[in-house]
Structures are given as C-alpha cells and as structure tokens.
C-alpha positions in Angstrom: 20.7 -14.9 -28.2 18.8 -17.1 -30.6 15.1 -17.1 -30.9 13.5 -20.4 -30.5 10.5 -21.9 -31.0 8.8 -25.0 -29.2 6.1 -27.4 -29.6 4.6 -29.7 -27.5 1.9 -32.0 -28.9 0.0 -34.3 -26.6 -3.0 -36.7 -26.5 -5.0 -33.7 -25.6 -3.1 -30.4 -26.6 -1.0 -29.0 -28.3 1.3 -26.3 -26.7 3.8 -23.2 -28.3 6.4 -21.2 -26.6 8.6 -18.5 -28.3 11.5 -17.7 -26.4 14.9 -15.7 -26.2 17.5 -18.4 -25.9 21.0 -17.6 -25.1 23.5 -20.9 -25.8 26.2 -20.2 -23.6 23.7 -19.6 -20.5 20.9 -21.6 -21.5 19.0 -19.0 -20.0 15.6 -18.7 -21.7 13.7 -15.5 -21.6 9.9 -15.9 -22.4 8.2 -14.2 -25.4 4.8 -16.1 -25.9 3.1 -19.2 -24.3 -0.2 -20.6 -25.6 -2.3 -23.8 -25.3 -4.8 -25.3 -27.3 -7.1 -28.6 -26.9 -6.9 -30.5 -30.0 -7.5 -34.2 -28.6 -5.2 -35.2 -31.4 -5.6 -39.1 -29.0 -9.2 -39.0 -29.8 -10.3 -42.6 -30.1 -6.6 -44.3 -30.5 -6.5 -46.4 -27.7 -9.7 -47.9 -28.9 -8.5 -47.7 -32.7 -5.2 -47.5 -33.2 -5.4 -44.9 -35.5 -5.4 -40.8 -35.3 -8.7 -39.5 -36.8 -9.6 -37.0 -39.3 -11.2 -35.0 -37.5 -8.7 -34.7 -34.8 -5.9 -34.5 -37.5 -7.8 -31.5 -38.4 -8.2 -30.1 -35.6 -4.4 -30.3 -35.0 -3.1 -29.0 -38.3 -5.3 -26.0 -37.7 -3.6 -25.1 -34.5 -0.5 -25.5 -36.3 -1.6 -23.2 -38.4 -2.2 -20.6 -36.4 1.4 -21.3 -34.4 3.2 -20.9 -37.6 1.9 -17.4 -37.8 2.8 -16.6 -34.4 6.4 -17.8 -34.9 6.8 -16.1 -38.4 5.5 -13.0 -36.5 8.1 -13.5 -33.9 10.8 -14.4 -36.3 12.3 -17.6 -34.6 15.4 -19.0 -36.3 14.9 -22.3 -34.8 11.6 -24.8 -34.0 11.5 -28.2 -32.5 8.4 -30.1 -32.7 8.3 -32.8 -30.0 5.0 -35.3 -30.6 4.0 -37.7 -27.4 1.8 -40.3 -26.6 -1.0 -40.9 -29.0 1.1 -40.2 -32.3 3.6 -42.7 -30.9 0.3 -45.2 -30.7 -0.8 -44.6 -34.1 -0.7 -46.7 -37.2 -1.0 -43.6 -39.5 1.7 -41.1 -37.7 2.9 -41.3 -41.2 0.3 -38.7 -42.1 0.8 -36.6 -39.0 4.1 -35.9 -39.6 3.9 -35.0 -43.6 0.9 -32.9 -42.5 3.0 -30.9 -39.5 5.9 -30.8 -42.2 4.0 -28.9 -45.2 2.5 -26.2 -42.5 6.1 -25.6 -39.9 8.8 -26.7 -42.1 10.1 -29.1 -39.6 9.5 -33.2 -39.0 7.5 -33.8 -35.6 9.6 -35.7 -33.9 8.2 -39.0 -32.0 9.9 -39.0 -28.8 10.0 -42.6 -26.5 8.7 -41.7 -23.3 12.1 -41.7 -21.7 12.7 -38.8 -23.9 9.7 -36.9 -22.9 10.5 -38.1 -19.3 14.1 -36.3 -19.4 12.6 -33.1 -21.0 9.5 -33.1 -18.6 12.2 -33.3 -15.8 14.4 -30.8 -17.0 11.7 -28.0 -17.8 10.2 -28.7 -14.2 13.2 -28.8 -11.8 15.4 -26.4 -13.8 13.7 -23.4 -11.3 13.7 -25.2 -8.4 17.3 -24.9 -7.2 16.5 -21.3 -6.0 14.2 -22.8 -4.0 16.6 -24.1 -1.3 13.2 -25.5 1.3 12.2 -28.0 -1.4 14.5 -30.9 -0.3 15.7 -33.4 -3.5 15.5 -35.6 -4.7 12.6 -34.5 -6.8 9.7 -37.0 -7.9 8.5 -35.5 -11.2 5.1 -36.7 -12.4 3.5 -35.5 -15.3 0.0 -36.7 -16.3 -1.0 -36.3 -19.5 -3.6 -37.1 -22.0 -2.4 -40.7 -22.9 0.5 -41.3 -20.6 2.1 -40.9 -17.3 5.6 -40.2 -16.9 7.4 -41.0 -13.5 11.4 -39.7 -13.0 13.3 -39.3 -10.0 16.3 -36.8 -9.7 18.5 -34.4 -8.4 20.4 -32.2 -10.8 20.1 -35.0 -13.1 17.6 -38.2 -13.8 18.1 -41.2 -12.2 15.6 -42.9 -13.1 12.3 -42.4 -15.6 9.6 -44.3 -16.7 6.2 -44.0 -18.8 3.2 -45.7 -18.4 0.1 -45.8 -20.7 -2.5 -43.8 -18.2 -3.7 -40.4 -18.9 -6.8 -38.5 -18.7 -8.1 -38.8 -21.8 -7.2 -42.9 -21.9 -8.6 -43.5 -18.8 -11.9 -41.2 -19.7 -12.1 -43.1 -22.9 -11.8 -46.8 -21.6 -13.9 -46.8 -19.2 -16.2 -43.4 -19.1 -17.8 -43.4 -22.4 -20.5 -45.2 -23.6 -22.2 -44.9 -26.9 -19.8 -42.0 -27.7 -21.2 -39.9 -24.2 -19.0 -39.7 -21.2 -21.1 -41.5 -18.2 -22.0 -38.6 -15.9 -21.5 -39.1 -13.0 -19.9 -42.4 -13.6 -20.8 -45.7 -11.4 -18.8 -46.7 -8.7 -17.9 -50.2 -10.9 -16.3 -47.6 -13.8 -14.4 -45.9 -11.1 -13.3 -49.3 -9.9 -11.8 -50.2 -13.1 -10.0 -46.8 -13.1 -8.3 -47.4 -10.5 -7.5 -50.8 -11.1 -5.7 -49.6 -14.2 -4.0 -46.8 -12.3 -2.4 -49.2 -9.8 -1.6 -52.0 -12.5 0.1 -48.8 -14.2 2.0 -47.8 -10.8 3.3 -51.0 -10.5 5.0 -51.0 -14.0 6.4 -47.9 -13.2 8.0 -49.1 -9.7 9.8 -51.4 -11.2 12.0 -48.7 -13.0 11.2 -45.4 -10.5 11.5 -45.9 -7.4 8.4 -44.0 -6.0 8.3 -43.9 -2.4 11.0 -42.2 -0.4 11.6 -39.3 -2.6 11.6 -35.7 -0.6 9.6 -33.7 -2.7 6.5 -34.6 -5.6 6.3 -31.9 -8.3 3.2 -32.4 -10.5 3.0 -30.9 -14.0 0.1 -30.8 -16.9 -3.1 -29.8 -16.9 -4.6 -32.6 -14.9 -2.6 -30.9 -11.8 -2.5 -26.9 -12.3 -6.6 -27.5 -12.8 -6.8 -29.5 -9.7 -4.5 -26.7 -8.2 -6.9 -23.7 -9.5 -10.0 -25.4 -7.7 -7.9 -25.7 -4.7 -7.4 -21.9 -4.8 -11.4 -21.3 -5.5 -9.8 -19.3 -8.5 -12.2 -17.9 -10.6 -10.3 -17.9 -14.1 -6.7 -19.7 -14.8 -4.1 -18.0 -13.0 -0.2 -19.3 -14.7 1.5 -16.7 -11.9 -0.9 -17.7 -8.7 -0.6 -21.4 -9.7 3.1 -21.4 -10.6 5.0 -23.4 -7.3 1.7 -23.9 -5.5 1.1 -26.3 -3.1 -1.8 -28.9 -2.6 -2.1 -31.2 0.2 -3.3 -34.6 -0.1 -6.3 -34.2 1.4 -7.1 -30.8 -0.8 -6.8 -33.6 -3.9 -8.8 -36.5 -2.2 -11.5 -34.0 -1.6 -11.1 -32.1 -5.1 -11.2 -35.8 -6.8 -14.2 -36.8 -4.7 -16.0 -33.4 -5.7 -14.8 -34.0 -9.4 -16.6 -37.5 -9.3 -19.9 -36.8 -8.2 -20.3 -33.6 -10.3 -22.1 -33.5 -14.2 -20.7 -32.3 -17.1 -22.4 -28.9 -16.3 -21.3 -28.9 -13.0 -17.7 -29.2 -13.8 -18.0 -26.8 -17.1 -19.2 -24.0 -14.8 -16.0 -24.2 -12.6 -14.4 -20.7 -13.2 -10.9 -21.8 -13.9 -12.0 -25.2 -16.1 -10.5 -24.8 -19.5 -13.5 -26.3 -21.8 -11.8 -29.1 -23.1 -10.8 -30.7 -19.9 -14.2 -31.0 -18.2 -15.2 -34.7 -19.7 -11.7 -35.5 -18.4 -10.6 -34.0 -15.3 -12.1 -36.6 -13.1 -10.1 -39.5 -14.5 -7.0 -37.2 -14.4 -7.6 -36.1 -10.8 -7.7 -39.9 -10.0 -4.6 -40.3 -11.4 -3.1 -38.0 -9.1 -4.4 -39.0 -5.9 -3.5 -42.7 -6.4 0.4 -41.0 -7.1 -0.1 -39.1 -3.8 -1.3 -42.6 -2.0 1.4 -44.7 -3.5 4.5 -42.6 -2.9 3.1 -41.4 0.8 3.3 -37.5 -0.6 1.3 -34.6 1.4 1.8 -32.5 -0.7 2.3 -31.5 -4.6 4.2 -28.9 -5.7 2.5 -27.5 -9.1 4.8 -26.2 -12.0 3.9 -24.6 -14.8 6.9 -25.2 -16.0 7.1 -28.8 -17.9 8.2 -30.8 -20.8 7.2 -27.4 -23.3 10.6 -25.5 -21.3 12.6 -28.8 -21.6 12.3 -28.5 -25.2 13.3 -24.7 -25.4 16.2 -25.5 -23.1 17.2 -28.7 -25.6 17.4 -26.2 -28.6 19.7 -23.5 -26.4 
C-alpha cells in the first residue's frame, strides 16, 4: 500500500484527500477529505489574471494541506490545477508559489484531462450498482468550467466548456463589485443564453441526449441535492448516490433565484462560500437536465479529487 495524497484546485476551491492506495488493486481506502473556498478564479474571466488576494487565499490553504499530509506521512502528492489557472496570464506565479509550500509543480491539466479524471472518480463505484443502466453522462460543474463525458467502462467522448458558477455569477451578476440580489429577469436571460451557446459547443464533441443515466458531480449539484433533502447541515453519506428529479431542480433553481443573499446564507446545508453563486450553478444544471431529456441526477460525491488518487495508484 502506498499512501497518497491529492489535490484538486478549482475556480472556487481547493480540495485534499489522503488515502491508502494499493497499486496492484487500485483500490483506494480513504484517510481524510477536506474542502476549502478559495475563489482562486476571482475576477479572471474579466482580467485575465489571478489576484493577490486570491493567490493568498490559496497558498494559505495549501498551507494548512501540507500539514495535514506531513501529519499523515504520504509518500506521494499530485497537484492537479483546473480552469481559472489554465486562464491566467500569471499561472507562472501560482505554480512557484504551490511549489515552495508542497514540494510538487501544480500541474495544468486541458480539460480533457480533468474530463477523464472527473469520469473515472465518479463511475469507478457505480458498477456495483447494476439498476443504473450505461452509458453514463458525467457532468461536472465547476467554478469556471463545465465538463461533459460520455462512457461506459471507459470515455468515449469528453468535452469542456467555459461555464461555471462562479463565471457565470461574475459576467452577468455583479455589478459594482455586489452580486445583484435577486437578479433581473434580463441577467438571467443572458445566463442562459450563455449556457445554451456553451451546450452547443459541447454537442458537437458529447453527444448529450440518449445517454441512460446523468451523474452530476461538484458542489453546484450535492448543494442542490442537500436542499432537495431539506438537510439541515451537509451530509457527504446521505448525499452520496442520491437522486433529484428534474422537477426537484427546476423548483430548487426557481427558489434559488428569487431568494437574497440572506435568504440563501441561512439555508442549513449552504457552505458560505457558495451562496453568491449557487443560483447561476443551479442554472447550469437544469438547462443540462433540459437538453439531454434527464429526470433525474444521480449525485456523487465521488469526482475528479478520487480520479486523481486512482491516477497515482
């Protein structure tokens, strides 16, 4: 058994798991699992550029990982970056400063790579599952991009496309540095007008309708899942292989929409730094469920994050 340790960084977190990994089996048995919000994407889309601030706010979390997996004494890390340090004109920085405090280069996966590893860590489970019928559409929505792939036991077919949460909240949500709450029926508009010019892109490589069973993974999708259970703090176990209809999401998104920022801050299982975003993310979701004719979503917790333990095993 080696003991591995991965790292996911986003547009809008940054994630750690420590884990028992046995190579011949790929088997990986789980030591520890955090999240934290970082919003390392803060502002790129409109600048280019990854900000001090969020830099900060980034190396800090690493930080505080590099204790947990010195404490844990993993013999190997991988460091997979994503969206908004693939954006960025000074990535350059971002990956001496993750360097000096883990040891390891970040790498800057395509999103092809992050589509395989999303795909892996999310359908690895679900052959014991013999009712879910493949081939599986995996969509995971994150902070700065979506990423569509179709498989069975292996991909067939992937493709990422620049709408997330946090984009999406950005470009059309904010004004003056304030997200609009609640936001006009012309902003939502041009959300959704993005989301279907982004669906489109995506069709022409992922073939979206027709596939037997939609798995949804990120944060967007195991929040909308919590509200759908009326659960009063995050539950990983209860949210773990959930289901949510279509019309649970419509009316989840709708509810999202209409509601302020203190509204949505007071929903039990709302992590803090997803309430100026989960409306644009829930959006995202039900415009997937539209377009590929889905009534349903199965949740994972299981994502991108276990692809990258089971690439190091």
């Amino acid at each position: 058994m080696t003991r591995v340790a991965a790292i996911d960084c986003g547009t809008n977190s940054i994630r750690l798991l420590v884990a028992d990994a046995d190579p011949a089996t790929g088997e990986l048995v789980e030591l520890d699992r955090r999240m934290e919000i970082v919003r390392l994407g803060q502002g790129v889309d409109r600048t280019g550029r990854l900000a001090p601030e969020a830099l900060e706010r980034t190396f800090a979390a690493c930080r505080r990982y590099a204790a947990v997996i010195e404490e844990h004494g993993a013999q190997r890390i991988r460091f997979v970056a994503t969206s908004a340090s693939r954006d960025a004109e000074n990535r350059d920085e971002f990956v001496r400063g993750v360097r000096e405090i883990l040891g390891v280069d970040p790498e800057v996966i395509s999103g092809d790579q992050e589509a395989e590893f999303s795909f892996t860590g999310a359908t690895r489970e679900l052959a014991d599952h013999d009712h879910l019928a493949k081939p599986y559409l995996v969509v995971d929505i994150g902070g700065g991009s979506t990423e569509f792939v179709v498989g069975d036991d292996h991909v067939r077919a992937a493709r990422s496309v620049d709408i997330g949460c946090v984009r999406m909240t950005e470009r059309h949500l904010v004004r003056d540095g304030v997200v609009t709450d609640p936001p006009s029926a012309g902003r939502i508009d041009a959300i959704r007008a993005d989301i279907e010019a982004a669906l489109d892109l995506a069709e022409e490589s992922v073939p979206l309708a027709g596939t037997a069973t939609l798995v949804g993974l990120a944060g967007t999708v195991t929040t909308v899942a919590a509200i759908a259970q009326g659960l009063e703090e995050y539950d990983s176990e209860a949210i773990h292989h959930s289901r949510i209809s279509f019309d649970q999401v419509q009316e989840i998104t709708s509810r999202l929409l209409a509601s302020t920022h203190a509204e949505r801050a007071a929903i039990g299982a709302m992590h803090p730094g997803r309430v100026d975003v989960i409306a644009a993310g829930a959006l995202i979701l039900l415009a997937v469920m539209k377009r590929t004719g889905a009534e349903e979503v199965v949740v994972s917790e299981h994502d991108i994050l276990d692809g990258i333990g089971w690439s190091i095993a």
